[in-house]
C-alpha positions as CSV (number, residue, x, y, z in Angstrom):
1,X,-23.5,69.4,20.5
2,X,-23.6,73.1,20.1
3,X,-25.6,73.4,23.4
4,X,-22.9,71.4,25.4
5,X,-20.0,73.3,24.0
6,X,-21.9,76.7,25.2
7,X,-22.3,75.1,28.6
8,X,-18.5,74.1,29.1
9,X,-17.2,77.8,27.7
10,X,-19.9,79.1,30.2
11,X,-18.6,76.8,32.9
12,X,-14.7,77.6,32.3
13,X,-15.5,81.2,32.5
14,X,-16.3,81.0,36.1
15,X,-14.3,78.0,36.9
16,X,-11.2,77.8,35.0
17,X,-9.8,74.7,33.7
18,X,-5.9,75.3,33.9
19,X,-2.8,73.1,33.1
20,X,-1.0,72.5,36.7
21,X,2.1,72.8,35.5
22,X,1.7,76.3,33.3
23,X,-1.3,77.5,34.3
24,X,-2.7,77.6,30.6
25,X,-6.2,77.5,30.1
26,X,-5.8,76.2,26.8
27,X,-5.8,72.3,27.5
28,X,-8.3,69.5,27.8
29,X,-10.6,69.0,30.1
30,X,-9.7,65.3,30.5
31,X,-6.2,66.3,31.6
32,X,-4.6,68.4,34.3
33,X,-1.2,68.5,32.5
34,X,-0.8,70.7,29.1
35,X,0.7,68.5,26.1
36,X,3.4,71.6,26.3
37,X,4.6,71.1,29.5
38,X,4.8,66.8,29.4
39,X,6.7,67.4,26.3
40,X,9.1,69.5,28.4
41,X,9.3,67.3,31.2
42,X,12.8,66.2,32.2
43,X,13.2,62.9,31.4
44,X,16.0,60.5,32.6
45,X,16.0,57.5,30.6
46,X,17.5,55.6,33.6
47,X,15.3,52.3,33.4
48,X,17.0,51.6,30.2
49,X,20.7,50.8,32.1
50,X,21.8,49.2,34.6
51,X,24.0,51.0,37.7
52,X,22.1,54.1,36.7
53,X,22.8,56.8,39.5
54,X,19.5,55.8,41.2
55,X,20.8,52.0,41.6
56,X,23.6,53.3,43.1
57,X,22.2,55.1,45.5
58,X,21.8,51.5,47.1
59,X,24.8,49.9,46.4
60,X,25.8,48.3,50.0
61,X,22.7,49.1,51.2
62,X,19.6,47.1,50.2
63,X,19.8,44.1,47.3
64,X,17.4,45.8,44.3
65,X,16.8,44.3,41.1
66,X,16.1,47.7,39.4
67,X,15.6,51.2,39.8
68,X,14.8,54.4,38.3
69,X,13.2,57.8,38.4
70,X,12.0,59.0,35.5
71,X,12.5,62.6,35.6
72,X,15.4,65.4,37.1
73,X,14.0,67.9,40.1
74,X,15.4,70.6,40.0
75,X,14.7,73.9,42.6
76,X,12.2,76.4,40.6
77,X,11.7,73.6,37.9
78,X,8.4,72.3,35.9
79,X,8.6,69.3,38.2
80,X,9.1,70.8,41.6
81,X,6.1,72.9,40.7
82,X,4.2,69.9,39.8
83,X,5.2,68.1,42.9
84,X,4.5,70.8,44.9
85,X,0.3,71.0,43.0
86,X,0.4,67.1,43.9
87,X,1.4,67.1,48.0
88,X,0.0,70.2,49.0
89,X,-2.9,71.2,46.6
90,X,-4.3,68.3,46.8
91,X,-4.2,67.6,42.8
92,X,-4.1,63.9,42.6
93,X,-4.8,63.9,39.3
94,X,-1.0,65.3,38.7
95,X,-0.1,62.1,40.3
96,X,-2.5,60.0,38.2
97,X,-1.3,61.4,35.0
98,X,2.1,61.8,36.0
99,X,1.9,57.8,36.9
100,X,0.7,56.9,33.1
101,X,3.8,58.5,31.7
102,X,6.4,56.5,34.5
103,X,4.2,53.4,33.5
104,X,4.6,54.0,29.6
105,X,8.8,54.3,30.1
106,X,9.0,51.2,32.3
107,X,7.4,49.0,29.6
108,X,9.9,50.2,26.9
109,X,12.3,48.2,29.6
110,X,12.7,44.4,30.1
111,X,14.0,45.4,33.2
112,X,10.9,45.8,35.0
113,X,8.8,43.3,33.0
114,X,8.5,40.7,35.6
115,X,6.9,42.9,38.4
116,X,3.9,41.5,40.2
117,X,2.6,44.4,42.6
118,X,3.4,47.9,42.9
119,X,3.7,49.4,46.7
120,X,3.3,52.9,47.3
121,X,5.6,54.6,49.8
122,X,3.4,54.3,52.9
123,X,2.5,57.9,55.1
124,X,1.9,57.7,58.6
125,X,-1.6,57.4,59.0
126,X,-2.4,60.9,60.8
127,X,-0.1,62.5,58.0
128,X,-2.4,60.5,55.5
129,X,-5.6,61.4,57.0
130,X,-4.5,65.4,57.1
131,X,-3.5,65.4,53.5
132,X,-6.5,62.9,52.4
133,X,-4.7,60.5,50.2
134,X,-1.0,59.2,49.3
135,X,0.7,60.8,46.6
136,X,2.3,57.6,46.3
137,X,-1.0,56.2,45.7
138,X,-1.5,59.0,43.0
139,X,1.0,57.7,41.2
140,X,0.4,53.8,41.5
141,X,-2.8,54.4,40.2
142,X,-1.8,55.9,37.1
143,X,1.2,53.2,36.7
144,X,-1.4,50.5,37.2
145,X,-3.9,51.6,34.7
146,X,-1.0,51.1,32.2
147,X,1.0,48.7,33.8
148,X,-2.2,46.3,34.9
149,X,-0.7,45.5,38.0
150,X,-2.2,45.4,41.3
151,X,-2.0,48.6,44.0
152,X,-0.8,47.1,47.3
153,X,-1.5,49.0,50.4
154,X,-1.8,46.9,53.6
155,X,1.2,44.8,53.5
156,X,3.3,47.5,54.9
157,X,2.7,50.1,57.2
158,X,4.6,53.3,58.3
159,X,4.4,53.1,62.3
160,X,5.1,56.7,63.5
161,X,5.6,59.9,61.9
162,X,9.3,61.2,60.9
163,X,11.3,64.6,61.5
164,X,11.3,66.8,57.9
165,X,14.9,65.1,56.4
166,X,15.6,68.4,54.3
167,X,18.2,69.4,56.4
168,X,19.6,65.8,57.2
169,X,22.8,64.1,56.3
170,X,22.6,60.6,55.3
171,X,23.5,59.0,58.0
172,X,20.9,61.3,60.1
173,X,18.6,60.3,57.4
174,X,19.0,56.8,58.1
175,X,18.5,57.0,62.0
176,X,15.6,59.3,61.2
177,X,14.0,56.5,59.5
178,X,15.1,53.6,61.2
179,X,12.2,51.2,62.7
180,X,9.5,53.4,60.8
181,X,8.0,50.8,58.5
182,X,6.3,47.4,59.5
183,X,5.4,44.6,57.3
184,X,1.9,43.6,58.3
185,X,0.4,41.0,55.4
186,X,3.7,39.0,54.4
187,X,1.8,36.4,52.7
188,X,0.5,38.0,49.7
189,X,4.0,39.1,48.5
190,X,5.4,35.9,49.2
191,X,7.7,34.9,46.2
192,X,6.5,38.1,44.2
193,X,8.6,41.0,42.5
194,X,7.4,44.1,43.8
195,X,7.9,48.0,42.7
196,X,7.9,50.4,45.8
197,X,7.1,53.9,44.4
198,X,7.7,57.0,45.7
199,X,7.5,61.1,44.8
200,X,11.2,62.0,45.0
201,X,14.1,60.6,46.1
202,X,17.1,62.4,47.7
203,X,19.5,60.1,49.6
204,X,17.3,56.9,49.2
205,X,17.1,56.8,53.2
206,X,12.9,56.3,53.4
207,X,13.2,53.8,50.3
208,X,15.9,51.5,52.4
209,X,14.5,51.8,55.7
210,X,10.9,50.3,53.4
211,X,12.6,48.2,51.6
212,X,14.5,46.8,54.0
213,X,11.2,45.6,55.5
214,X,10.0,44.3,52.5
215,X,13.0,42.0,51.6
216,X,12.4,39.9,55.1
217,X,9.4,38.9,53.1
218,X,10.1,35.2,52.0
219,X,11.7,34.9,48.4
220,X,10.8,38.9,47.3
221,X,12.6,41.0,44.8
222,X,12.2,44.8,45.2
223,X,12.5,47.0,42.3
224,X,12.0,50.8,42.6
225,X,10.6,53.8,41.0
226,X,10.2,57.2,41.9
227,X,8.8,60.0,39.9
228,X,11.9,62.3,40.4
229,X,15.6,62.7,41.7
230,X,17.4,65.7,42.9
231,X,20.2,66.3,40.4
């Protein structure tokens, strides 16, 4: 025991084991997030009430039976930082972790009880292949391990790459987006109630121009949830 603990002090020395949201070095090393900084995380609360601002984002736009996020981005904030260690560090464990806590609030709520698959926000497939995985993914995984729901990632696709929206109105947003996703396997959501799951959400534009694809699937309900919203 002694022997191992010498080995992992030895190993941290020269390879660090750091929290991704502090950069603290005093954290597990079964855990890329500090219990510090998930205590401090901005939490929301939405998916405990209905017409939460994230629901109305889609008011007259797409039929949802629920949505939330579960946390408030902010610019310079804890969460844009870990965001930023999960799309373009390539930290998926963020997302994994990150995914556990969004999975732990939605089963304090009947409202997303009855969900059957979760659906991660598909990337274009180049975009995917450069980056080496879907953050969307990232954080399915981690909602599945608590939620015990299945990961579905062929049953829609994203068919070309899209212009950065940053600088976008809505309604640019929305013809930005339009014709971008493809449902491809129809059959094995047939009748089901599906989450689509997502980093961030601004306007909601990606999320309808998906979900709008997913509800011509016979008899589905779509739920959302994303891991943050832009206050």
């Amino acid at each position: 025991m002694q022997v191992t603990s010498v080995i992992k002090d030895f190993a941290h020395l020269f390879f660090p084991h750091v929290c991704a949201g502090c950069g603290t070095d005093v954290i597990s090393h079964y855990t890329p997030v500090c219990a510090r900084c998930v205590s401090r995380l901005p939490l929301t609360n939405f998916h405990h009430y209905q017409n939460n601002p994230i629901e109305k984002y889609f008011w007259g736009r797409i039929p949802i039976t629920a949505a939330t996020a579960l946390c408030h981005f902010t610019a310079g904030s804890l969460v844009q930082h870990l965001l930023h260690q999960l799309k373009y560090k390539g930290n998926q464990e963020v997302g994994y972790v990150l995914g556990r806590i969004m999975g732990i609030t939605l089963q304090e709520s009947e409202r997303f009880k009855d969900i059957d698959a979760l659906i991660p926000l598909p990337l274009f497939a180049a975009r995917q292949k450069k980056r080496g995985y879907n953050q969307s993914a990232a954080l399915c995984n981690g909602l599945s391990a608590v939620m015990g729901l299945p990961v579905n990632t062929n049953a829609v696709v994203r068919l070309s790459a899209t212009e950065t929206q940053t600088q976008k109105n809505r309604v640019d947003r929305w013809q930005n987006m339009d014709g971008k996703f493809e449902v491809v396997n129809s059959a094995q959501l047939t009748g089901r109630h599906v989450l689509l799951v997502d980093d961030v959400i601004t306007t909601g534009a990606t999320l309808e121009a998906c979900g709008q694809e997913l509800l011509e699937i016979p008899g589905l309900k779509l739920s959302i949830a994303t891991l943050a919203y832009t206050v």
